[in-house]
N, CA, C and O of each residue as an XYZ file, in Angstrom:
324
protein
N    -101.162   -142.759     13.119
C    -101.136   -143.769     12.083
C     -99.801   -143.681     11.350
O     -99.233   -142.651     10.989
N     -99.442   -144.818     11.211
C     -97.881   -144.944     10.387
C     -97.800   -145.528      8.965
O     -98.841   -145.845      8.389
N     -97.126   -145.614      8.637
C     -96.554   -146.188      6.840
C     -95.893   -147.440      7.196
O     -94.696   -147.220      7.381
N     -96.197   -148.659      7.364
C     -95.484   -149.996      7.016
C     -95.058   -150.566      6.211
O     -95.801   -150.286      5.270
N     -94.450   -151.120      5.914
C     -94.333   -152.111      4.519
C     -95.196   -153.433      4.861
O     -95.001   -154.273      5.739
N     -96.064   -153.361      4.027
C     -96.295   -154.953      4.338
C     -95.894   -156.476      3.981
O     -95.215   -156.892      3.043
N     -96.394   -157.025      4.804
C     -95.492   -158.581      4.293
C     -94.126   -158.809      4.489
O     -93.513   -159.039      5.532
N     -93.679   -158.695      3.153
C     -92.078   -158.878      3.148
C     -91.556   -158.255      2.933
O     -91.060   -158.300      1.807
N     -91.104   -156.740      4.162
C     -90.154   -155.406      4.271
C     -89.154   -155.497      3.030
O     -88.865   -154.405      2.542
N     -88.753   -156.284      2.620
C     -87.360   -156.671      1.669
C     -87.489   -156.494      0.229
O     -86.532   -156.301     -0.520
N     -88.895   -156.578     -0.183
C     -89.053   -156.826     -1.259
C     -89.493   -155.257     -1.773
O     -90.192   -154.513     -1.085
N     -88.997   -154.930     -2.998
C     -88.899   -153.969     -3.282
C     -90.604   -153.112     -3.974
O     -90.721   -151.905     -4.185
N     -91.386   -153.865     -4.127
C     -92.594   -153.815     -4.578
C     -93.641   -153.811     -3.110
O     -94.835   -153.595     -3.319
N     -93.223   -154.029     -1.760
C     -94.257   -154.098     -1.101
C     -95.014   -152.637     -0.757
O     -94.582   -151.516     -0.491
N     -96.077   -153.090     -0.865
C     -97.273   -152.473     -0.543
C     -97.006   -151.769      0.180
O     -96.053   -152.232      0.806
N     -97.477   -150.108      0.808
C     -98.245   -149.053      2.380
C     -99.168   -149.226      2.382
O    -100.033   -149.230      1.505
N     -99.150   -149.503      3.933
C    -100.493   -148.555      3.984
C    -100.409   -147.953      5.543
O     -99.415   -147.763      6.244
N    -101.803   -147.729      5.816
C    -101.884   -146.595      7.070
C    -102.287   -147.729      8.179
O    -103.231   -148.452      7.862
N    -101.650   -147.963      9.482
C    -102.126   -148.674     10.603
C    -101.607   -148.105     11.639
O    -100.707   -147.277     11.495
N    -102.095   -148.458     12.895
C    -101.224   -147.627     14.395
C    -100.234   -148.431     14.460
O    -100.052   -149.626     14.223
N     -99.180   -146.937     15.090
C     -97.957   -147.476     15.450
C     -97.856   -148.608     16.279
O     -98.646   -148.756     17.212
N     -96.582   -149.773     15.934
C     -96.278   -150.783     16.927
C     -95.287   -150.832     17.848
O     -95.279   -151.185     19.027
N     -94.378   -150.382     17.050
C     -92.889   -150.369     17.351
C     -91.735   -150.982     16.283
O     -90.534   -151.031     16.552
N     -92.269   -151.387     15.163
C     -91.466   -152.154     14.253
C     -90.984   -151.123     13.130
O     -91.555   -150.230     12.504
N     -89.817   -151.584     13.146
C     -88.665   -150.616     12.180
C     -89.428   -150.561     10.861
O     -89.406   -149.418     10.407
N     -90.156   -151.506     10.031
C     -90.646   -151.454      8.998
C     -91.569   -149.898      9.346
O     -91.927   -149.671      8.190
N     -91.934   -149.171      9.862
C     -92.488   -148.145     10.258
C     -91.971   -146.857     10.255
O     -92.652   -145.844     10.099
N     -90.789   -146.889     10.423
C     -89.703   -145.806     10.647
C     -89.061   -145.531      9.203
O     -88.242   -146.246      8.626
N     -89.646   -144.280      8.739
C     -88.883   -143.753      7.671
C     -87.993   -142.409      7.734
O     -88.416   -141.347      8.190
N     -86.454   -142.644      7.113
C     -85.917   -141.731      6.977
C     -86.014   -140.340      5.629
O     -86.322   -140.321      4.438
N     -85.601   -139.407      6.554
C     -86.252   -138.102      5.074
C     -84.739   -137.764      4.643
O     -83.800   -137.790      5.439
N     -84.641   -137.487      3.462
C     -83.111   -136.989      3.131
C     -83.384   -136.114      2.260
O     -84.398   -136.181      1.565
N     -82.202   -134.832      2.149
C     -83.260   -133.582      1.298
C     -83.197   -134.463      0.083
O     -82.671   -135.561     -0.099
N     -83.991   -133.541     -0.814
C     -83.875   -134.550     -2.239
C     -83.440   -132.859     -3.031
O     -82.532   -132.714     -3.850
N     -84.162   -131.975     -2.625
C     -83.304   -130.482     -3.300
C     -85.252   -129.657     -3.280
O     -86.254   -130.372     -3.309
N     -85.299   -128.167     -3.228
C     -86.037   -127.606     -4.287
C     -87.252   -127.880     -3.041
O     -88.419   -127.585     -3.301
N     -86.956   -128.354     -1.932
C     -88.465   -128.564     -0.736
C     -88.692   -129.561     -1.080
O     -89.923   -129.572     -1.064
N     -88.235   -130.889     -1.549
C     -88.289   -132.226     -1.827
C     -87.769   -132.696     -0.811
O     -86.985   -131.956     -0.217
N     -88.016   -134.050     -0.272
C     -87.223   -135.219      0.498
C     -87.479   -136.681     -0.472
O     -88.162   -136.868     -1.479
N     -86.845   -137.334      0.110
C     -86.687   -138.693      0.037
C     -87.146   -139.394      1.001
O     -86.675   -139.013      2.073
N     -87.927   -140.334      1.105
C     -88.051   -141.207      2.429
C     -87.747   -142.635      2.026
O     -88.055   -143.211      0.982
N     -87.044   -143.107      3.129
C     -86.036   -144.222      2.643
C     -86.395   -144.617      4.359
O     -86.227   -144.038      5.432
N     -87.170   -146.372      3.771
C     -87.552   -147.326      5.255
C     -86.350   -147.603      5.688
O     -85.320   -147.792      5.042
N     -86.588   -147.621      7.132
C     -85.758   -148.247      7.893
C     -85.320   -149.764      8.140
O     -84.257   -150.195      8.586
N     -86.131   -150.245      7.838
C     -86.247   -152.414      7.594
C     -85.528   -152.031      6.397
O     -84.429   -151.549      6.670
N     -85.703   -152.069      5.561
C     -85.982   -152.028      3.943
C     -84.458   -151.582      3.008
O     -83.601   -151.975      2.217
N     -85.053   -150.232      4.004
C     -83.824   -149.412      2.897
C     -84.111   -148.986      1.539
O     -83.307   -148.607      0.687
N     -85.283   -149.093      1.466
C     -85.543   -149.198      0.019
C     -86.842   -147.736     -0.025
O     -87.700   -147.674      0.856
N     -86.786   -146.929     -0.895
C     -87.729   -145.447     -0.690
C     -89.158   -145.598     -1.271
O     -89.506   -146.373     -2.162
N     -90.103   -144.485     -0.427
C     -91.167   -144.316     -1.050
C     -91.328   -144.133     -2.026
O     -90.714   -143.231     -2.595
N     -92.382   -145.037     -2.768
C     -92.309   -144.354     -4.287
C     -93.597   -144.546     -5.311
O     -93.811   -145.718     -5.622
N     -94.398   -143.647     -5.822
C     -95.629   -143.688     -6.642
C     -95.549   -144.733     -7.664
O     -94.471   -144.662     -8.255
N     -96.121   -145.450     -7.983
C     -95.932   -146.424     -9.173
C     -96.271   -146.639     -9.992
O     -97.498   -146.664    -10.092
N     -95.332   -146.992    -11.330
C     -95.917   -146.097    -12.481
C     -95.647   -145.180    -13.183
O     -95.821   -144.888    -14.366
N     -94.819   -144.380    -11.614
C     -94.654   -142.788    -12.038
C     -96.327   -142.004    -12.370
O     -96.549   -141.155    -13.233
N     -97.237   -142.547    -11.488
C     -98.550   -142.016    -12.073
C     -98.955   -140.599    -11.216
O     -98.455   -140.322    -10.125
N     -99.650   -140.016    -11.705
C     -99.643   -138.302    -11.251
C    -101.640   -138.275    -10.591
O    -102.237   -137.391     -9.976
N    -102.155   -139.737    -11.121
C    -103.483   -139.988    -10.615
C    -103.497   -140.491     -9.007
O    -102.859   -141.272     -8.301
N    -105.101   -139.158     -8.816
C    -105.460   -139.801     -7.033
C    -105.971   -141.125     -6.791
O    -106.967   -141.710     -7.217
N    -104.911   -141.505     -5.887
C    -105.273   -143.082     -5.397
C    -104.662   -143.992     -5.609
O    -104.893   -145.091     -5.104
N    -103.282   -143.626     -6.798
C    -102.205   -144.331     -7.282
C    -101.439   -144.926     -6.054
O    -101.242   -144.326     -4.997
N    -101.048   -146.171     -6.349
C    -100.100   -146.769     -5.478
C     -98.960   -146.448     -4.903
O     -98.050   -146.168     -5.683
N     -98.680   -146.392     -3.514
C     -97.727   -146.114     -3.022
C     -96.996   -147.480     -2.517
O     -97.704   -148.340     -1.994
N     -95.791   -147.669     -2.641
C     -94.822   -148.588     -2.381
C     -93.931   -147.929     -2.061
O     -93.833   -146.713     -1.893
N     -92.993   -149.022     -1.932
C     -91.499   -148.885     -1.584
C     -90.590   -149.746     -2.529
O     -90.847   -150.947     -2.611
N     -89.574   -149.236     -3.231
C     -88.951   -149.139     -4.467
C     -87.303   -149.280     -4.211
O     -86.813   -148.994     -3.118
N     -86.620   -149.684     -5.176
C     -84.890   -149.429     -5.211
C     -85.023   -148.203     -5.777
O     -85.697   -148.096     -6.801
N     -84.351   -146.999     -5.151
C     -83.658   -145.587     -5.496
C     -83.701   -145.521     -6.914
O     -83.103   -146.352     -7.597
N     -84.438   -144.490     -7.464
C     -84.344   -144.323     -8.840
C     -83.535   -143.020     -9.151
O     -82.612   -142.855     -9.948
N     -84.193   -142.072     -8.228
C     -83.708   -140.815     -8.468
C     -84.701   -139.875     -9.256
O     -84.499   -138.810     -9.841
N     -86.089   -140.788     -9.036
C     -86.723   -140.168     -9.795
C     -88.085   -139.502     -9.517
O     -88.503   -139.928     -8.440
N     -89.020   -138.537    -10.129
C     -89.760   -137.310     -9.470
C     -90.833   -138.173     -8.583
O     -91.603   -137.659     -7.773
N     -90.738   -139.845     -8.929
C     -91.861   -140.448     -8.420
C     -91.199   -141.123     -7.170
O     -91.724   -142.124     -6.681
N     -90.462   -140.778     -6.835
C     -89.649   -140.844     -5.235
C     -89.427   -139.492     -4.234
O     -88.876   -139.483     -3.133
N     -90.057   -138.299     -5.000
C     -89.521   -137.279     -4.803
C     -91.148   -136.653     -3.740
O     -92.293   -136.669     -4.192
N     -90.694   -136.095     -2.114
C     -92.175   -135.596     -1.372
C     -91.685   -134.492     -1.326
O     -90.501   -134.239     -1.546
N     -92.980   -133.316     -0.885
C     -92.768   -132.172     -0.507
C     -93.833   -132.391      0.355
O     -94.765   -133.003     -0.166
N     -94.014   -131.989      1.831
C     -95.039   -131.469      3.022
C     -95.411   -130.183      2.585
O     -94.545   -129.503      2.036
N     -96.773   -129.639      2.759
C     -97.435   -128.597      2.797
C     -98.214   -128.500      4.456
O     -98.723   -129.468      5.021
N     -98.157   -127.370      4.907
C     -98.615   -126.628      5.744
C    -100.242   -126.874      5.515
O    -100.545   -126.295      4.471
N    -101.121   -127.363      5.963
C    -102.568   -126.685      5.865
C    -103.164   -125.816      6.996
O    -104.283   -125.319      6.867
């Protein structure tokens, strides 16, 4: 299952969510360190990064894709389970 943008890749507010891979670049995200076991993920359509919205720290909060803030609500870390 992948991360798309939906609708309109361009727009800086669109929506994720989870669907099987197709092959479309809106799918393909780049990681860049961000520092500290952080990355950045920044779409490939888009150009534009993952990002919580809101800045909210609640489960179930919206995930989008955003213009670069630089800020902790753009900021992932992966854990091992």
């Amino acid at each position: 299952m992948l991360l798309p943008c939906l609708a309109q890749p361009q727009r800086r507010c669109a929506s994720l969510v989870e669907e099987p891979a197709n092959g479309q670049t809106g799918q393909v995200w780049h990681l860049s360190v961000a520092g500290d076991g952080y990355y950045v993920l920044a779409n490939k359509a888009s150009r534009k990064v993952m990002d919580v919205s809101q800045n909210s720290a609640d489960a179930g909060a919206r995930i989008h894709q955003w213009d670069i803030t630089g800020g902790d609500n753009q900021r992932w870390r992966f854990k091992q389970r």
